[in-house]
C-alpha positions as CSV (number, residue, x, y, z in Angstrom):
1,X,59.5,-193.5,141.0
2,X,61.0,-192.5,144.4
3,X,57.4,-191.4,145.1
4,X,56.1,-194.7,144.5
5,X,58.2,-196.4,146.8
6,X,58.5,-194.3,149.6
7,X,54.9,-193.1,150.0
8,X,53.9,-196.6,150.4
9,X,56.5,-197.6,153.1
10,X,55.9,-194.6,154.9
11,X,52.1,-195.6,155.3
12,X,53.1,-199.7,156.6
13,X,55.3,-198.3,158.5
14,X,52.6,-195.5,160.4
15,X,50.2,-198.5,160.1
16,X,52.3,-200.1,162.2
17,X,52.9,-197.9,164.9
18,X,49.4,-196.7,165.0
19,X,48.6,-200.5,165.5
20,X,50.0,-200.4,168.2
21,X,48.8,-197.3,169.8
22,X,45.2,-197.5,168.4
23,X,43.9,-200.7,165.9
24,X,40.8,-199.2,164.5
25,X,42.5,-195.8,163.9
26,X,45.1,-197.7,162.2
27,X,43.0,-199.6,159.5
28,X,41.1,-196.6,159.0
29,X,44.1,-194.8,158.0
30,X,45.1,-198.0,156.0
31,X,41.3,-197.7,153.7
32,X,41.8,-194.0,153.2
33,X,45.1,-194.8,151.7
34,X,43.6,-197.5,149.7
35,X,40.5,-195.7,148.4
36,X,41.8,-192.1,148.0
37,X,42.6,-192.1,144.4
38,X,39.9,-194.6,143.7
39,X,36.5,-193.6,141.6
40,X,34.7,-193.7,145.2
41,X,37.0,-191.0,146.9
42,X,38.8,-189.2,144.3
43,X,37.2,-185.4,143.1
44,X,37.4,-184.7,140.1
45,X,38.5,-180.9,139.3
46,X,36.3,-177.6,139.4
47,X,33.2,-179.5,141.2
48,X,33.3,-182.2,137.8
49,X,31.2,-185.3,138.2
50,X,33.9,-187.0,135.1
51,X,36.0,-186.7,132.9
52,X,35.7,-187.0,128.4
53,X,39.7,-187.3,126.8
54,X,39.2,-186.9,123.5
55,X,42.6,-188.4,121.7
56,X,42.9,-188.4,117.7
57,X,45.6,-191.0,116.1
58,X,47.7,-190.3,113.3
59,X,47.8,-186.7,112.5
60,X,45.3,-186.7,109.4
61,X,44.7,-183.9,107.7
62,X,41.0,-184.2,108.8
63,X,41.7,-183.7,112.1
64,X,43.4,-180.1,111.0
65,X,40.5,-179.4,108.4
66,X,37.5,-180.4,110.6
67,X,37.8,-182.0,114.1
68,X,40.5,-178.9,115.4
69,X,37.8,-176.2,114.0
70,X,34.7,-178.3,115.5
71,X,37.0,-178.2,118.7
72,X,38.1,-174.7,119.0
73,X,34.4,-173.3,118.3
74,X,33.1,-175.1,121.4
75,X,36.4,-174.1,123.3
76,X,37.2,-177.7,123.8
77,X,41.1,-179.1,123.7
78,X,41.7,-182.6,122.2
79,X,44.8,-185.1,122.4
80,X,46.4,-185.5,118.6
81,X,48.8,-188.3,118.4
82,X,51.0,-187.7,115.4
83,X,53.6,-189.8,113.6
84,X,56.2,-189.1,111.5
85,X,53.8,-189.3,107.9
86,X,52.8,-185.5,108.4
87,X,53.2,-183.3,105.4
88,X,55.4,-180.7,105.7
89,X,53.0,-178.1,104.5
90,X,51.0,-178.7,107.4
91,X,53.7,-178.3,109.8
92,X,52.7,-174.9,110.5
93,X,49.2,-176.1,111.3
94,X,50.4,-178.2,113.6
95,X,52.4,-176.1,115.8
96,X,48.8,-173.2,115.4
97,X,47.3,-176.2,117.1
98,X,49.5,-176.5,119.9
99,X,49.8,-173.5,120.4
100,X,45.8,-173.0,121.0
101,X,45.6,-175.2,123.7
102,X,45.6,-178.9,122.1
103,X,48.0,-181.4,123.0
104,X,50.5,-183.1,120.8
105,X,51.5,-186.6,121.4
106,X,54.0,-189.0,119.9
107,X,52.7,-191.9,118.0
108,X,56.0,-193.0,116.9
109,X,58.0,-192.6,113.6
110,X,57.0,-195.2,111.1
111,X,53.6,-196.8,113.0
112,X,54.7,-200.4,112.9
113,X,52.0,-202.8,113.3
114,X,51.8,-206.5,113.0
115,X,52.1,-207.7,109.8
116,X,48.6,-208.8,109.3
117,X,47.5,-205.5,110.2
118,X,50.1,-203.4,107.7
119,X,48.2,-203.5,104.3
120,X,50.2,-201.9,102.3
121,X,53.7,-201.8,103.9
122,X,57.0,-203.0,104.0
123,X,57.1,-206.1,105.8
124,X,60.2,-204.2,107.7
125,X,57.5,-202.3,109.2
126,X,55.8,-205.2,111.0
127,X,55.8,-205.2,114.4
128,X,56.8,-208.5,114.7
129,X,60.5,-207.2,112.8
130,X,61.2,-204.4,115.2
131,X,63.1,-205.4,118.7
132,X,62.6,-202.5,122.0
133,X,66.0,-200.8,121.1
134,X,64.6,-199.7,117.7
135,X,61.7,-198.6,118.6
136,X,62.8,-196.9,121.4
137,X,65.3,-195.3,118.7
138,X,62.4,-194.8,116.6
139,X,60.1,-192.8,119.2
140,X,63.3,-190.9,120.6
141,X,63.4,-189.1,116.6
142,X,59.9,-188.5,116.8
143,X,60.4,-186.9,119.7
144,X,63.3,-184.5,118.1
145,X,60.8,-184.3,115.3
146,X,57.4,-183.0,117.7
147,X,59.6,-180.4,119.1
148,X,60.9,-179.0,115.3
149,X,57.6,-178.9,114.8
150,X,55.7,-177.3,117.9
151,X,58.7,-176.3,119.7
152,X,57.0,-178.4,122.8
153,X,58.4,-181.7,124.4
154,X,55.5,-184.3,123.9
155,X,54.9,-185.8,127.5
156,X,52.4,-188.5,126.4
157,X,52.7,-191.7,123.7
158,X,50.1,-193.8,121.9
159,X,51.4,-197.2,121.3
160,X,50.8,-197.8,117.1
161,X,47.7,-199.9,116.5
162,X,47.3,-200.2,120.3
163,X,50.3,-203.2,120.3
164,X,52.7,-203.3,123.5
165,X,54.3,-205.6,121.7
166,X,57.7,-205.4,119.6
167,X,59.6,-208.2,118.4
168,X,58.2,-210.8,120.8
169,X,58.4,-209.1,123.7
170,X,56.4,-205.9,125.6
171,X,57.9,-202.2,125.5
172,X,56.0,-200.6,127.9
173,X,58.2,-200.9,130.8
174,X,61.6,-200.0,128.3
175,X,59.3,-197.0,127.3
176,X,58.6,-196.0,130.8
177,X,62.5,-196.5,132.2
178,X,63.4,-193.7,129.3
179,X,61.7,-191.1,131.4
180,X,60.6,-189.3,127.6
181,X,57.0,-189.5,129.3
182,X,54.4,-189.3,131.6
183,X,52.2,-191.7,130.4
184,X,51.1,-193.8,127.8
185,X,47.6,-194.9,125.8
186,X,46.8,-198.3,124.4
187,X,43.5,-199.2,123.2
188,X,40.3,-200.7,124.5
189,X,36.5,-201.2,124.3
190,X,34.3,-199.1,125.6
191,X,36.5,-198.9,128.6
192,X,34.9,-196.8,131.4
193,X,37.6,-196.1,134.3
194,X,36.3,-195.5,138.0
195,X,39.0,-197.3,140.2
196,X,42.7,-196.0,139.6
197,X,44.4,-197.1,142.5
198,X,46.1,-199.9,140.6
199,X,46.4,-198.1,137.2
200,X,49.1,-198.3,134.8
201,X,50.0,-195.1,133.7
202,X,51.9,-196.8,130.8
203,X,49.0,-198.8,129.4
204,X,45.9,-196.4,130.1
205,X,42.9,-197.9,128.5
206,X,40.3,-196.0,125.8
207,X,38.0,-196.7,123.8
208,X,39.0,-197.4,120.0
209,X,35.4,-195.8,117.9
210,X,35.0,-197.7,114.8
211,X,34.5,-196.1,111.7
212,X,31.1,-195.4,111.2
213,X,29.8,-195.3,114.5
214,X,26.9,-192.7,115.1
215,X,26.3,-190.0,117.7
216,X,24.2,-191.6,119.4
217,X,26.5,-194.4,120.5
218,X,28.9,-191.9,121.5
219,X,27.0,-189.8,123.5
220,X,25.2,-192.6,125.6
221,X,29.1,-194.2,126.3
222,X,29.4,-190.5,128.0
223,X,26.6,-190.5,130.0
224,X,27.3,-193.4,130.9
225,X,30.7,-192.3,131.9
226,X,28.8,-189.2,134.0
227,X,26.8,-192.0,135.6
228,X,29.2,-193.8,137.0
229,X,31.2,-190.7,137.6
230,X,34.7,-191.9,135.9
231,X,37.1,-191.3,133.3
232,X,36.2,-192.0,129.4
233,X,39.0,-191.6,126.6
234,X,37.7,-191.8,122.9
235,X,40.0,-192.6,120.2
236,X,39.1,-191.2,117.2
237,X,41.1,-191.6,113.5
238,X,39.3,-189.6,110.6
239,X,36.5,-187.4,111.4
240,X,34.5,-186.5,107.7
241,X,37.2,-188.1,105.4
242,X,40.5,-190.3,105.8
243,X,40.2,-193.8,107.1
244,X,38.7,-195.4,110.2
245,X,36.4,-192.2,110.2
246,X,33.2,-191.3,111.9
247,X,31.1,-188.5,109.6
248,X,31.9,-184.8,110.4
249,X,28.4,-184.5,112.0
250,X,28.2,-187.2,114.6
251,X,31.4,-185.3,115.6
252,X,30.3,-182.4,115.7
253,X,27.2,-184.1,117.6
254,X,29.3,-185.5,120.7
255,X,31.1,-182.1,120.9
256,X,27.4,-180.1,121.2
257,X,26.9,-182.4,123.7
258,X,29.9,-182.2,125.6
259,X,29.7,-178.5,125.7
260,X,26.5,-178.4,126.6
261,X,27.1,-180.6,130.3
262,X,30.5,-178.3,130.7
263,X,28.9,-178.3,134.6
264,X,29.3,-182.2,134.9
265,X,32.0,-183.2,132.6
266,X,35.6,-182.0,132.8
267,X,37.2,-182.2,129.1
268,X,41.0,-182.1,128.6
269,X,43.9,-183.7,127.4
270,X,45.4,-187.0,128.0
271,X,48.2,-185.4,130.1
272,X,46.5,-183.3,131.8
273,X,44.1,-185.3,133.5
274,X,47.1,-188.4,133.8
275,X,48.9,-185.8,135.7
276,X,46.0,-185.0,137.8
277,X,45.7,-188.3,138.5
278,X,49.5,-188.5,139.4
279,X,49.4,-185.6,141.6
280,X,46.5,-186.7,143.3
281,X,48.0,-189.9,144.2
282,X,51.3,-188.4,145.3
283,X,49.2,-186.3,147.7
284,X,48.6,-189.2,149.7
């Protein structure tokens, strides 16, 4: 946070003297600052042209049956954003996964959503009945609960059902001032990112794949994310069984492809490349 607000006063304040000194210079130096960790200057890592995040919500046993195998035979690492449902006889598959290079996310405890969107459960699990120090509560357990499981410290959060919302009132700032993360997902459509000199690392945008969707949808949102040289998270629920799910094959489809542009696309968790981002910025 210190970062944030000295980096910035340090650069008006050169500004300044340079304006003095030597105008043009100055608002050259001014633009470089602007632009640097914008889609037009910013480089991605290892020569990349993008970046694919693959991110998988809930923490279904579908992801452990079929989209963690698909994964590890192309040598790719995915995002899985788990909540506190899990079955304890697949604890131990859990914490395999992390250990092989996947990441681990919190998704919160109970998954409240807004009422109209929580067939099936208590009403006291409606978004709408929760207030910020609850859920802040809430995510702090899960948090205890990640680490029991894969003896790691989660450093990212996928807001439930893509809601900042809680209560009445947005979370994201509480969630941010707790210092549990580094950053944060909510959802999105089809959101290709290229300019991140004003993004929110709290509220990073995706794109939410609807059940049913087919490879080739998913494949031409990637190239188009390698055309315009930017930053594409998918959010995926079940993969070949479970609910919201795209079939097994159209999976394993997107993956081929992936693999097979390795030389353009950088894959890799959400943290990782957030914490690129971060550092690149910081750099400035």
């Amino acid at each position: 946070m210190m970062n944030q607000v000295f980096i910035p006063i340090v650069r008006f304040v050169s500004a300044l003297y340079l304006a003095a000194k030597n105008p043009a210079l100055a608002i050259l130096i001014f633009l470089a600052g602007i632009l640097s960790v914008s889609g037009q200057n910013l480089k991605w890592p290892h020569g990349k042209k993008a970046v694919i995040v693959l991110t998988y919500d809930d923490g279904l046993n579908s992801h452990l049956d079929i989209a963690i195998p698909q994964l590890d035979s192309f040598g790719l690492q995915g995002t899985f954003f788990l909540y506190g449902h899990l079955s304890e006889n697949r604890f131990a598959d859990w914490k395999k996964t992390s250990e092989n290079g996947h990441e681990t996310g919190n998704h919160s405890l109970f998954h409240p959503c807004r009422l109209e969107d929580s067939a099936g459960k208590s009403p006291r699990f409606s978004s709408e009945n929760y207030d910020i120090p609850s859920m802040i509560r809430e995510i702090r357990v899960m948090n205890r609960l990640l680490v029991a499981i894969t003896g790691k410290h989660a450093t990212s959060y996928a807001y439930p059902c893509s809601e900042t919302v809680i209560g009445g009132f947005d979370y994201g700032e509480s969630l941010k001032e707790t210092g549990f993360f580094k950053c944060a997902r909510i959802g999105g459509d089809k959101t290709i990112m290229t300019d991140f000199s004003n993004l929110d690392y709290f509220k990073v945008p995706s794109y939410s794949v609807n059940a049913g969707t087919d490879a080739s949808t998913l494949i031409c949102y990637t190239e188009e994310v390698l055309k315009e040289k930017g930053l594409g998270i998918f959010v995926f629920h079940g993969i070949g069984g479970d609910y919201l799910s795209v079939d097994a094959d159209v999976h394993l489809e997107l993956l081929q492809f992936l693999k097979s542009h390795t030389n353009e696309i950088w894959v890799a968790t959400f943290s990782e490349v957030m914490e690129y981002l971060q550092d690149s910025e910081q750099k400035l």
